[in-house]
DSSP file (Angstrom, degrees, kcal/mol; ACC not computed):
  #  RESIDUE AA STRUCTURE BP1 BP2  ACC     N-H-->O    O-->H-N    N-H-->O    O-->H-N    TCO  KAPPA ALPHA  PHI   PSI    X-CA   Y-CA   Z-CA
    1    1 A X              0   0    0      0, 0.0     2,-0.2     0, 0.0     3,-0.0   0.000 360.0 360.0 360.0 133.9    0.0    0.0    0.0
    2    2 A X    >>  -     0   0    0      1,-0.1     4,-3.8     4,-0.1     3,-3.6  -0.534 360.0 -91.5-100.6 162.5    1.7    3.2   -1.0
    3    3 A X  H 3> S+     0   0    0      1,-0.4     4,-1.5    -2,-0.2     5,-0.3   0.803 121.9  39.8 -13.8 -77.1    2.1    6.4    1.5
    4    4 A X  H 34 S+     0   0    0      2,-0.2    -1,-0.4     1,-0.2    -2,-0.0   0.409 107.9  58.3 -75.6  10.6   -0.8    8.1    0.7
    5    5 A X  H <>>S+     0   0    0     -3,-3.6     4,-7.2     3,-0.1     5,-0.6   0.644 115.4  40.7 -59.9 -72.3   -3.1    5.3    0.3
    6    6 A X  H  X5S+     0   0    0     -4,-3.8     4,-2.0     1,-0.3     5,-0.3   0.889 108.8  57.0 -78.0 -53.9   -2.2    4.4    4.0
    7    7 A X  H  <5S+     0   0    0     -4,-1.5    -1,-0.3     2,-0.2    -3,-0.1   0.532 112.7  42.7   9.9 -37.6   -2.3    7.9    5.3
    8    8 A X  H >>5S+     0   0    0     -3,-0.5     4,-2.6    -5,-0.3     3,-1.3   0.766 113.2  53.4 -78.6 -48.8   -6.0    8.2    4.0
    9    9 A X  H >X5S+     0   0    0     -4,-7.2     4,-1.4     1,-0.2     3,-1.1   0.945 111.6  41.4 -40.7 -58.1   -6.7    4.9    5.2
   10   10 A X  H 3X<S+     0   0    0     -4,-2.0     4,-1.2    -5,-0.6    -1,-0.2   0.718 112.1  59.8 -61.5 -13.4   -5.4    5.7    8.9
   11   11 A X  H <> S+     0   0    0     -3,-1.3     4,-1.7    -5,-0.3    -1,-0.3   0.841 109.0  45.8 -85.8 -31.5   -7.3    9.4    8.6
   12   12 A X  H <X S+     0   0    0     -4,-2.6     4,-1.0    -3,-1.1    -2,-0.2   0.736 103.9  56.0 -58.7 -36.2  -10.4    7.7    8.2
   13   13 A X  H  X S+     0   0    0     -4,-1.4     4,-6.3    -5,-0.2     5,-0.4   0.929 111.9  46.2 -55.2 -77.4  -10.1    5.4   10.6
   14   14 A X  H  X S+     0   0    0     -4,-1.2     4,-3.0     1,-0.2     3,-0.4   0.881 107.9  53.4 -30.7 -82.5   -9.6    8.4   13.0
   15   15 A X  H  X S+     0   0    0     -4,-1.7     4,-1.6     1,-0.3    -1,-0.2   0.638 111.2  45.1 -78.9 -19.6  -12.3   10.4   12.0
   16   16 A X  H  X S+     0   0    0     -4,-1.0     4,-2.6     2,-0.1     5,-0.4   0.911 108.2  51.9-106.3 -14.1  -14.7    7.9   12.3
   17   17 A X  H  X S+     0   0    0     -4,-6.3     4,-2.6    -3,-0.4     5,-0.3   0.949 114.7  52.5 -53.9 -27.0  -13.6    6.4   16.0
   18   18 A X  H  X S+     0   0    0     -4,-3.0     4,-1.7    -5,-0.4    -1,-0.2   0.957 106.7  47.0 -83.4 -20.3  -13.9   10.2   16.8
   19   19 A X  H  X S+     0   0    0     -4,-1.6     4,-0.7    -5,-0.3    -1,-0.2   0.921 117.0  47.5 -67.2 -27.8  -17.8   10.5   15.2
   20   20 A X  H >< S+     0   0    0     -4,-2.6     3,-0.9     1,-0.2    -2,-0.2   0.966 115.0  48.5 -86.8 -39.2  -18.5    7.2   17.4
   21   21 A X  H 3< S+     0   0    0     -4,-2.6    -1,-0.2    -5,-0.4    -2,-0.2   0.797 118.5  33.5 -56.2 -30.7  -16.8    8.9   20.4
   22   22 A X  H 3< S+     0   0    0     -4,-1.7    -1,-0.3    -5,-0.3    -2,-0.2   0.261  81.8 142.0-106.4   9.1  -18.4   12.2   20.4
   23   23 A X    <<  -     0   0    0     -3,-0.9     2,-0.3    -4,-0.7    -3,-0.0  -0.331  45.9-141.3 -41.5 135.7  -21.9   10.9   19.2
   24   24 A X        -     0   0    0      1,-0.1     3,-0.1    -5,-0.0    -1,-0.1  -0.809  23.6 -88.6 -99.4 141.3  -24.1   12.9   21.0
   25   25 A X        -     0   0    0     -2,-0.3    -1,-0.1     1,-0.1     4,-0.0   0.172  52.7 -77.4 -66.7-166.8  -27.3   11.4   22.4
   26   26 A X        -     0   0    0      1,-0.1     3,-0.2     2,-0.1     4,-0.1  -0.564  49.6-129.9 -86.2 142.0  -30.8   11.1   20.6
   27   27 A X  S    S+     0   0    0      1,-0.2     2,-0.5    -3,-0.1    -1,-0.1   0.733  98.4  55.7 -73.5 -27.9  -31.8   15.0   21.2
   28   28 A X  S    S-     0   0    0     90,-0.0    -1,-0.2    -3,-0.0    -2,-0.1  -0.673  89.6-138.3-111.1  92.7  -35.2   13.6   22.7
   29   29 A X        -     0   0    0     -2,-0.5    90,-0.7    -3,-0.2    -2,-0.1   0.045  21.6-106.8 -56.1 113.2  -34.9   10.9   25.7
   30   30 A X        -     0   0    0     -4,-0.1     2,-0.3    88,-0.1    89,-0.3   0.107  19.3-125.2 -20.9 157.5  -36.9    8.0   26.0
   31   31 A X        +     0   0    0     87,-0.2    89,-0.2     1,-0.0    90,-0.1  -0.974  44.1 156.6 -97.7 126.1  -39.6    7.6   28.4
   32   32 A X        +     0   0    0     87,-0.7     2,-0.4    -2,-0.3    88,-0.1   0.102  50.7  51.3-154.4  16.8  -38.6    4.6   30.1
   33   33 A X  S    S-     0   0    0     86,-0.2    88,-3.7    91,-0.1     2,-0.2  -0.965  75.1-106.9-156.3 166.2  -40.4    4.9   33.6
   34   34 A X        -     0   0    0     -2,-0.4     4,-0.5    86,-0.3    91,-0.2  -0.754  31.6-130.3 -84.2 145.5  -44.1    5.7   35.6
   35   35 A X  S  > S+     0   0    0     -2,-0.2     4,-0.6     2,-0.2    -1,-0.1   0.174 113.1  64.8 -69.8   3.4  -44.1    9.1   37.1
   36   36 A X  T  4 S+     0   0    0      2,-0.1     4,-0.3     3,-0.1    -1,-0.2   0.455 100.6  57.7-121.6 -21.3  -45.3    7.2   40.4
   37   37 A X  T  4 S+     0   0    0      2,-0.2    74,-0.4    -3,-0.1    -2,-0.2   0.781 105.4  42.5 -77.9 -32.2  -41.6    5.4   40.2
   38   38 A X  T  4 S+     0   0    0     -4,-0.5     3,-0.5    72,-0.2    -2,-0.1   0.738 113.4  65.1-119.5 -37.7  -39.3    8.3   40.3
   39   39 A X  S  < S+     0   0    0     -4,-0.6     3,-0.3     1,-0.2     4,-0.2   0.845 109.4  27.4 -45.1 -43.7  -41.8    9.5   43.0
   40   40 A X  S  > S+     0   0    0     -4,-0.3     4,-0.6     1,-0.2    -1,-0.2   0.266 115.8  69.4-100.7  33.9  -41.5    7.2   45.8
   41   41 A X  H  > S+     0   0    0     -3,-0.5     4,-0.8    66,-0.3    -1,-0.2   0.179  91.6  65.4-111.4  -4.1  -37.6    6.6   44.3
   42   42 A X  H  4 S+     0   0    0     -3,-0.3     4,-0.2     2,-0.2    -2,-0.1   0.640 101.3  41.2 -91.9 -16.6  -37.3   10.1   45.6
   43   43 A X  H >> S+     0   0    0     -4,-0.2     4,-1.2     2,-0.2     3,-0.9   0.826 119.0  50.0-116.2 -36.5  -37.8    9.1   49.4
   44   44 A X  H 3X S+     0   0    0     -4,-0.6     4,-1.4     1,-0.3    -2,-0.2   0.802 111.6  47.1 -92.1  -9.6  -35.5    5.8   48.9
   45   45 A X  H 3X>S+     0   0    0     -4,-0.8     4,-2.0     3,-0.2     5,-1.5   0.829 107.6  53.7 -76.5 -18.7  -33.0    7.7   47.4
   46   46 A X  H <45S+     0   0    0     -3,-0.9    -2,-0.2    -4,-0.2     5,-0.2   0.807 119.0  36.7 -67.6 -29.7  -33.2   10.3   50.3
   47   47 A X  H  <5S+     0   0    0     -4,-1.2    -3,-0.1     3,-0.1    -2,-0.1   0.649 129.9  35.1-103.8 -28.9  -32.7    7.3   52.9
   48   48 A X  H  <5S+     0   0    0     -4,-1.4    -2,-0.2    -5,-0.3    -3,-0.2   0.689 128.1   8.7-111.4   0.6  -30.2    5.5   50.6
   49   49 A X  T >X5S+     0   0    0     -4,-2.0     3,-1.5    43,-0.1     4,-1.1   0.270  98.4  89.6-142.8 -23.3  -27.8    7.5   48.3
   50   50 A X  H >><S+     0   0    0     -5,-1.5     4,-4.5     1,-0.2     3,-0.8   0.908  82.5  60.9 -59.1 -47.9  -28.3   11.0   49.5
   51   51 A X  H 34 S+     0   0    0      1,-0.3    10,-0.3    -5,-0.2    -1,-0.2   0.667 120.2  22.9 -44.3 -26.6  -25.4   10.5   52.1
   52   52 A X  H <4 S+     0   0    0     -3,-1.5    10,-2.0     8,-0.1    -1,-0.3   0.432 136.7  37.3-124.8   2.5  -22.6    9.7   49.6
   53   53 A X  H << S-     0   0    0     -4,-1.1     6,-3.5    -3,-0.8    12,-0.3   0.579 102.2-126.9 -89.9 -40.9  -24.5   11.6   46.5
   54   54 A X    ><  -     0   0    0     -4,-4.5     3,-2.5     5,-0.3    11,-0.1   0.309  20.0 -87.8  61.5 160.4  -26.1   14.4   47.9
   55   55 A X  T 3  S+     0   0    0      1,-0.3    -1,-0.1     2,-0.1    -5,-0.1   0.721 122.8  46.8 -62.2 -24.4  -29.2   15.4   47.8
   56   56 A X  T 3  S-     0   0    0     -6,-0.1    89,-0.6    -3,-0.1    -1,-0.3  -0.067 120.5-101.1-109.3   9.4  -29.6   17.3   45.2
   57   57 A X  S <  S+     0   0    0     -3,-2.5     9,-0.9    87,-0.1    -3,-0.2   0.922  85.4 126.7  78.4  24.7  -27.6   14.6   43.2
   58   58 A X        -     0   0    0      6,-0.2     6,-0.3     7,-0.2    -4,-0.2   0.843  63.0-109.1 -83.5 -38.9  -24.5   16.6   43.3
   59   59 A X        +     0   0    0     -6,-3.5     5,-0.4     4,-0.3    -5,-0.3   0.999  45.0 158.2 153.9   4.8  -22.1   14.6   44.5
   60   60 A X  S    S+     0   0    0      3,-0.2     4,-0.1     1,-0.0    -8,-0.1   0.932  80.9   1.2-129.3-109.6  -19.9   14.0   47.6
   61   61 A X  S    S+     0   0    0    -10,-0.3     2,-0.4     2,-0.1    -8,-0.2   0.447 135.9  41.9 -65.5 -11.6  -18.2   11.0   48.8
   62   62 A X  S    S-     0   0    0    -10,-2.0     3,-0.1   -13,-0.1   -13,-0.0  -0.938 107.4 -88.1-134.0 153.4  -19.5    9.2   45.7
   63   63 A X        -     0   0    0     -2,-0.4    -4,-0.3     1,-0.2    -3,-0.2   0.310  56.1 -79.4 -60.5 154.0  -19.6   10.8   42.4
   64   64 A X        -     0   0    0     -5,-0.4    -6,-0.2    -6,-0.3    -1,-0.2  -0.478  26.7-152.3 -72.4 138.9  -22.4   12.9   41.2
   65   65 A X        +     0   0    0    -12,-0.3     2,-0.2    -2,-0.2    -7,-0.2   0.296  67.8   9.0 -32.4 -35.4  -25.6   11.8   39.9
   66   66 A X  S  > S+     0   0    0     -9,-0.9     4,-1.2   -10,-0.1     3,-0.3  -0.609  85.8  59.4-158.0 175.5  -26.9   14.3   37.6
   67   67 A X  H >> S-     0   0    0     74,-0.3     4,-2.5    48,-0.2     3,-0.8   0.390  97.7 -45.9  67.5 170.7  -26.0   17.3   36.0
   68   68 A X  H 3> S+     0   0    0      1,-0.3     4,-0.6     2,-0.2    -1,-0.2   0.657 132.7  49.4 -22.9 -46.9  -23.2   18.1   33.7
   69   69 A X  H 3> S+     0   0    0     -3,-0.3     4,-1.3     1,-0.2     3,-0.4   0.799 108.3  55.3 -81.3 -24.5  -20.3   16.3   35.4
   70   70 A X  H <X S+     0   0    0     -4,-1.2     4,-1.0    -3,-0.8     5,-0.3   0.957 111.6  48.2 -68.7 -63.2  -22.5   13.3   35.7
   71   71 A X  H  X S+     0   0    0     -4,-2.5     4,-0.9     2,-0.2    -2,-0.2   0.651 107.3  47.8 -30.2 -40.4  -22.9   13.7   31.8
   72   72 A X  H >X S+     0   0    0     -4,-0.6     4,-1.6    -3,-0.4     3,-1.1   0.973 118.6  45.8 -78.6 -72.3  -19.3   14.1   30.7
   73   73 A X  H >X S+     0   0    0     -4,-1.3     3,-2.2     1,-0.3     4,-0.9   0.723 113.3  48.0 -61.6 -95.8  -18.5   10.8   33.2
   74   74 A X  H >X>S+     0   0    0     -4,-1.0     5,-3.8     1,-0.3     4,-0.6   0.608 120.8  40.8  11.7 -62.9  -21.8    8.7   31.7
   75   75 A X  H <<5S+     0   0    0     -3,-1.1    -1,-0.3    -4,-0.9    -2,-0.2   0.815 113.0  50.3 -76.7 -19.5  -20.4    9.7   27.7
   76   76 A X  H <<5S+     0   0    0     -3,-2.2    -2,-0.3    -4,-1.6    -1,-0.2   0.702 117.5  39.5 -81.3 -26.2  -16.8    9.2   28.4
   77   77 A X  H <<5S-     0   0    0     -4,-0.9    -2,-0.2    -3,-0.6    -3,-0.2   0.485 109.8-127.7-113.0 -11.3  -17.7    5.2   30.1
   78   78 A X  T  <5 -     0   0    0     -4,-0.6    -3,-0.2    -5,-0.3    -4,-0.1   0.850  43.0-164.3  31.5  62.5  -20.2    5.1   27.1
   79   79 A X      < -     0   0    0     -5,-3.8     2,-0.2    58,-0.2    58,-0.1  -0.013  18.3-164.3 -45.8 169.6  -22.9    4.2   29.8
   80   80 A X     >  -     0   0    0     56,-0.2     4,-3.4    53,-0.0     5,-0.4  -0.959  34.2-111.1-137.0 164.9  -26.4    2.8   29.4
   81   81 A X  H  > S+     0   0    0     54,-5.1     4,-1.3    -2,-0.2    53,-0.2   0.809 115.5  62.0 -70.0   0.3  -28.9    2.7   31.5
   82   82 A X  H >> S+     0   0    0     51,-1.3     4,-2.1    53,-0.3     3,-0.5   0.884 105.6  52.7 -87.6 -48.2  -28.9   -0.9   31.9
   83   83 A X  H 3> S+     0   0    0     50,-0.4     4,-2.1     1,-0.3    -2,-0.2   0.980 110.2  47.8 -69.0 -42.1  -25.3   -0.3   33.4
   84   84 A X  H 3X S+     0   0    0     -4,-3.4     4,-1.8     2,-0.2    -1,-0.3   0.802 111.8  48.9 -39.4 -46.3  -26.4    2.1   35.7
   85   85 A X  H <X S+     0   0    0     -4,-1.3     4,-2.7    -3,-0.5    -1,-0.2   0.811 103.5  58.8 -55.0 -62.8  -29.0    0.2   36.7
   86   86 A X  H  X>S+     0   0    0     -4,-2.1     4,-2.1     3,-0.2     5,-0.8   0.887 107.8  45.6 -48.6 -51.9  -27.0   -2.7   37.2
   87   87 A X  H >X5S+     0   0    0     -4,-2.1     4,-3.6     2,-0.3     3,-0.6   0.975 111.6  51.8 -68.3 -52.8  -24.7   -1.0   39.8
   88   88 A X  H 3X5S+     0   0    0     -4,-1.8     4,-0.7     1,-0.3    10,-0.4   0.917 117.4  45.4 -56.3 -30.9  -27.8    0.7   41.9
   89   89 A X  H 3<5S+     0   0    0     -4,-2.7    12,-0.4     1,-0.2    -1,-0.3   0.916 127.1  17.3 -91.6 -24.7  -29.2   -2.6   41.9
   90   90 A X  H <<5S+     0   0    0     -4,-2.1    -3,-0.2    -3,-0.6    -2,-0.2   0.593 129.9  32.4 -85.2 -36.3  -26.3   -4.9   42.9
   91   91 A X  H  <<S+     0   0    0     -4,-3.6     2,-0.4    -5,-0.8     3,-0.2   0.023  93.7 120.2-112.5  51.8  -23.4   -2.9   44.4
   92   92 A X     <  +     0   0    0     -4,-0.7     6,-1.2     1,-0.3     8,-0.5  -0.955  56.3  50.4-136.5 141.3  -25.4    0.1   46.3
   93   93 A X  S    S-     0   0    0     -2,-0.4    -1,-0.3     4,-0.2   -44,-0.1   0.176  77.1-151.5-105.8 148.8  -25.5    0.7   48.8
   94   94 A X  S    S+     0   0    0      1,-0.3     3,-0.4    -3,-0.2     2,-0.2   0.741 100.9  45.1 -57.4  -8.7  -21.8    0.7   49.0
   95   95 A X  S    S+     0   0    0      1,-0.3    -1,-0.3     0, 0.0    -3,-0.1  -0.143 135.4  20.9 -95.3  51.9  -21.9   -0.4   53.2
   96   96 A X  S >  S-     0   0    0     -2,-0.2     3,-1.2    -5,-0.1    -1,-0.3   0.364  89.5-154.5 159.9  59.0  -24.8   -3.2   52.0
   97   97 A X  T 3  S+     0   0    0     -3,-0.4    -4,-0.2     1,-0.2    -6,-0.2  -0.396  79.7   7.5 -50.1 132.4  -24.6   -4.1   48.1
   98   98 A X  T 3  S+     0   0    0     -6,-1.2    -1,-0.2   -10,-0.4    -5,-0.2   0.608  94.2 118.5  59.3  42.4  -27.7   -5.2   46.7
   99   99 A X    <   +     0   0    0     -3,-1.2    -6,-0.1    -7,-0.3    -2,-0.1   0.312  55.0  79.3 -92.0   7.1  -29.9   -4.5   49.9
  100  100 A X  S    S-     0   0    0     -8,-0.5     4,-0.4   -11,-0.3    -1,-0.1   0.944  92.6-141.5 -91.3 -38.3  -32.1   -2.2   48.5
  101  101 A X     >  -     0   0    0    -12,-0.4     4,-0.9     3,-0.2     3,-0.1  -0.205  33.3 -71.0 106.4 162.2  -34.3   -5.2   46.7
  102  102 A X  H >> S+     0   0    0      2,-0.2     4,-1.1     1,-0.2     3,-0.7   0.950 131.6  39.1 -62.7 -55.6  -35.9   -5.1   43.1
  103  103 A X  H 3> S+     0   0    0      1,-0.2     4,-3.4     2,-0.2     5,-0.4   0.944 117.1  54.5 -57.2 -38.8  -39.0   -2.4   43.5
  104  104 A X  H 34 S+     0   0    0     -4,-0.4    -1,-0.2     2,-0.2    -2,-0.2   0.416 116.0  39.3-116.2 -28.8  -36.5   -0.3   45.8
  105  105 A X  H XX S+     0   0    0     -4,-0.9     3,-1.7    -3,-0.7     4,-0.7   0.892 111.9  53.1 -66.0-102.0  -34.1   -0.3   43.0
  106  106 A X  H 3X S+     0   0    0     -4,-1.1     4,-3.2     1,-0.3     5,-0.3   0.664 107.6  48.0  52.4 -80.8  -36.2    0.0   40.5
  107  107 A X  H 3X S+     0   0    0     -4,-3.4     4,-2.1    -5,-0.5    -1,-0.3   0.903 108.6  57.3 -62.6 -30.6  -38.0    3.3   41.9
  108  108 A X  H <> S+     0   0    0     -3,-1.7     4,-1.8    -5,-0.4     3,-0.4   0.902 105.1  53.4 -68.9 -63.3  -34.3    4.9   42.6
  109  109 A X  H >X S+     0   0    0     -4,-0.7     4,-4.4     2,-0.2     3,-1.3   0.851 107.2  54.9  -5.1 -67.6  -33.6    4.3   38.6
  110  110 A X  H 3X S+     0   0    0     -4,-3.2     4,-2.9     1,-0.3    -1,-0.2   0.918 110.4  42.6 -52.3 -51.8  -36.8    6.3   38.0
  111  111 A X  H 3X S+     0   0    0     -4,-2.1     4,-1.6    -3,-0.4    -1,-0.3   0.726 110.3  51.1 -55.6 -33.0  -35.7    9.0   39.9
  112  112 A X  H <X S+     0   0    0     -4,-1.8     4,-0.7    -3,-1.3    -2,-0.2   0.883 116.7  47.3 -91.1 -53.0  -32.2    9.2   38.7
  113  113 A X  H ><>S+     0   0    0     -4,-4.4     3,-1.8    -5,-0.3     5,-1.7   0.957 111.4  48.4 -42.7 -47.3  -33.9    9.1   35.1
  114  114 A X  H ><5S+     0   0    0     -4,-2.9     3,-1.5    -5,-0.3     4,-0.4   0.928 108.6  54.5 -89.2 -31.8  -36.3   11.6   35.9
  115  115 A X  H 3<5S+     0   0    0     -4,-1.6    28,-0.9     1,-0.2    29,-0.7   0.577 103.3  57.7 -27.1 -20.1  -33.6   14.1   37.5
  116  116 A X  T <<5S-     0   0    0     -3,-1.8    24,-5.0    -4,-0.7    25,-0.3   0.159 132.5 -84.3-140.8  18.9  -31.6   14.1   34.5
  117  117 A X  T < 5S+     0   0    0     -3,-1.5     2,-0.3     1,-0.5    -3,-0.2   0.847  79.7 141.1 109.6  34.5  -34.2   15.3   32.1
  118  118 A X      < -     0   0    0     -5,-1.7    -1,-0.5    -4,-0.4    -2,-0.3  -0.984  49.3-120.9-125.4 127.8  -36.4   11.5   31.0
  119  119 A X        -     0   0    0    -90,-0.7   -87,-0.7    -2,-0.3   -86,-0.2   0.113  17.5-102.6 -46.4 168.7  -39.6   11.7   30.7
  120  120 A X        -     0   0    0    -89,-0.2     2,-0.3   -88,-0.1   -86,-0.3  -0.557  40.8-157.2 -91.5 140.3  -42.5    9.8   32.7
  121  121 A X        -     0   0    0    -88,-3.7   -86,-0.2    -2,-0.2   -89,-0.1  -0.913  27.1-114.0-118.8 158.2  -43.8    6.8   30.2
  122  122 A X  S    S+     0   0    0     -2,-0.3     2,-0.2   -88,-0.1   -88,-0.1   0.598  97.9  59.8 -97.7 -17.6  -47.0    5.6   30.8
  123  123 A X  S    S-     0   0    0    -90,-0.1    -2,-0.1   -89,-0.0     2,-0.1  -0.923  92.2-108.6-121.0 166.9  -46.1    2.0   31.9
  124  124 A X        -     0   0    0     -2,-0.2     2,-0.2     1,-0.1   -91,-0.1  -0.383  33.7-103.0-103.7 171.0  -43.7    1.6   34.9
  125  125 A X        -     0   0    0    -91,-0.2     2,-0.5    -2,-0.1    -1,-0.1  -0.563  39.3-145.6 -91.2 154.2  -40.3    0.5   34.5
  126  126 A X    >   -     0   0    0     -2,-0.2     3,-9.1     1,-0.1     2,-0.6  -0.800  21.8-113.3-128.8 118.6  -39.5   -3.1   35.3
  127  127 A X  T 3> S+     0   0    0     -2,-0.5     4,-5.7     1,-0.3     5,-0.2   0.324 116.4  43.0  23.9 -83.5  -36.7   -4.9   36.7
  128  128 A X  H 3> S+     0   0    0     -2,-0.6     4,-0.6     2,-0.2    -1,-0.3   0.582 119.0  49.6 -78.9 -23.5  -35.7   -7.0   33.5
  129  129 A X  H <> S+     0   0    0     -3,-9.1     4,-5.2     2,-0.1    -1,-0.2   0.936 106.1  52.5 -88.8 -36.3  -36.2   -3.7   31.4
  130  130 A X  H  4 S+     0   0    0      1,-0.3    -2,-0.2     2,-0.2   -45,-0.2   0.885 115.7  44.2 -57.9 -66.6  -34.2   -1.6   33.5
  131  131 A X  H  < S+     0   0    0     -4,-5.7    -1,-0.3    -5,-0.3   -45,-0.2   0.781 114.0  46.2 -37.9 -48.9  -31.5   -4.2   33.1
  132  132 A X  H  < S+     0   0    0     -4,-0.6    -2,-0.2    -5,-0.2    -1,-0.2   0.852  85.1 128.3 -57.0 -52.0  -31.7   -4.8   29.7
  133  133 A X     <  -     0   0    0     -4,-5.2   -51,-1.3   -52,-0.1   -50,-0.4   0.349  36.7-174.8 -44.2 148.3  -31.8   -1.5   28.7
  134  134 A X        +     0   0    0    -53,-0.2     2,-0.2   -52,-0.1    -1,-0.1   0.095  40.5 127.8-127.7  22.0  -29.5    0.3   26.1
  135  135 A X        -     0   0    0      1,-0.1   -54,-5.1  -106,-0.0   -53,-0.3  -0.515  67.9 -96.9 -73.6 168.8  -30.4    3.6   26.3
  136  136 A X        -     0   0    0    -56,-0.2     2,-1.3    -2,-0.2   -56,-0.2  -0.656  30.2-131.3 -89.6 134.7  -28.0    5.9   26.7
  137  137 A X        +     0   0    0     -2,-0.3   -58,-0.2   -63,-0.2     2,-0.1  -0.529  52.6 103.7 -85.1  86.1  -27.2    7.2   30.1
  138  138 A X        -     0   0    0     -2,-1.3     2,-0.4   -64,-0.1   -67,-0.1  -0.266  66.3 -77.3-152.4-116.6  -26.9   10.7   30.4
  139  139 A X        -     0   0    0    -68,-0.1   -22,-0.2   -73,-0.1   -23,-0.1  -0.978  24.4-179.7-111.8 138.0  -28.3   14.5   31.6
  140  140 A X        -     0   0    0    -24,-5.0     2,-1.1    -2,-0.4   -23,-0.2   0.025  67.8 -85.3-112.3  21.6  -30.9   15.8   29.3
  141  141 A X  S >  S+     0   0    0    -25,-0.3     3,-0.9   -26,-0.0   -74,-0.3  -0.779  75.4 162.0 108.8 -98.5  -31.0   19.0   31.7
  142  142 A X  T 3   -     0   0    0     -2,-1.1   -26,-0.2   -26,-0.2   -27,-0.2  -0.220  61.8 -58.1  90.6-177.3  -33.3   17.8   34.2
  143  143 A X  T 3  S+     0   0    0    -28,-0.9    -1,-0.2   -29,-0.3   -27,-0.1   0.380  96.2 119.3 -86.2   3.7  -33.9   19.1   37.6
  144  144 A X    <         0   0    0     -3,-0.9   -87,-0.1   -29,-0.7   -86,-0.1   0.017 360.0 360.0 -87.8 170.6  -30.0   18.5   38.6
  145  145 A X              0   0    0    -89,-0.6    -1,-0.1   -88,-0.1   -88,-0.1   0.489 360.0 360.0-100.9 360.0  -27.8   21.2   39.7
C-alpha cells in the first residue's frame, strides 16, 4: 500500500472512531419509567444515596448523579442505562450491596432518570427492562444542579 493510500486509510479510521466517540445522544430521551416510580424513588433515594451523592444529586463522597459532570463521566464510560442500573441494583449501597431489593431499586432508577431530564412513560419500568436497557445514560438537563 503506498504512503498516501495508507495515510488516507489511517485518517479515516480516525475520523470515524472520533464521530463514534463524540456521538451525542438522541436529542429527545426515551420515556422509560411511571411518574409514580421516580416518585416514591425520591424518598429511597433520600434514605439511601443521599449520604454519599447528595441530595440534590451533586455529589460528595460518591460521584455525582446528575448534572453536567454526571454527563461528561456517563459519555466518556459510554454508559447505558442498563449499566447504571446494574450497579444501583447490585453494588449500592456501597456499606450493604444489593440491599435495596428489586422495587426499591427500581424506583431509585426512576428518579435518577427523571432528574436528569427523562420523561415519565405511561407503563412503569420493570426490573428485567431496567436491566436490559440500552439507552443511553446521560443528563438531558433535568432538575439536577
Amino acid at each position: 500500500m503506498s504512503g498516501a493510500r495508507l495515510l488516507a486509510a489511517a485518517t479515516l479510521t480516525l475520523a470515524i472512531a472520533a464521530a463514534r466517540a463524540s456521538a451525542a445522544p438522541p436529542a429527545a430521551p426515551p420515556a422509560l419509567y411511571a411518574a409514580g416510580q421516580a416518585a416514591a424513588g425520591e424518598g429511597a433515594y433520600t434514605a439511601s444515596c443521599a449520604v454519599c451523592h447528595g441530595t440534590r444529586l451533586e455529589g460528595g463522597a460518591g460521584p455525582p448523579l446528575a448534572g453536567e459532570a454526571y454527563a461528561t463521566r456517563t459519555a466518556q464510560e459510554h454508559a447505558r442505562v442498563g449499566d447504571v442500573f446494574a450497579t444501583v441494583a447490585r453494588l449500592m449501597p456501597l456499606n450493604a450491596p444489593a440491599s435495596l431489593g428489586p422495587d426499591r431499586s427500581v424506583e431509585i432508577m426512576a428518579y435518577l432518570l427523571q432528574r436528569n431530564g427523562y420523561p415519565a412513560a405511561q407503563t412503569p419500568l420493570t426490573y428485567d427492562g431496567a436491566l436490559r436497557s440500552a439507552a443511553a445514560m446521560t443528563s438531558y438537563g433535568g432538575t439536577a444542579p
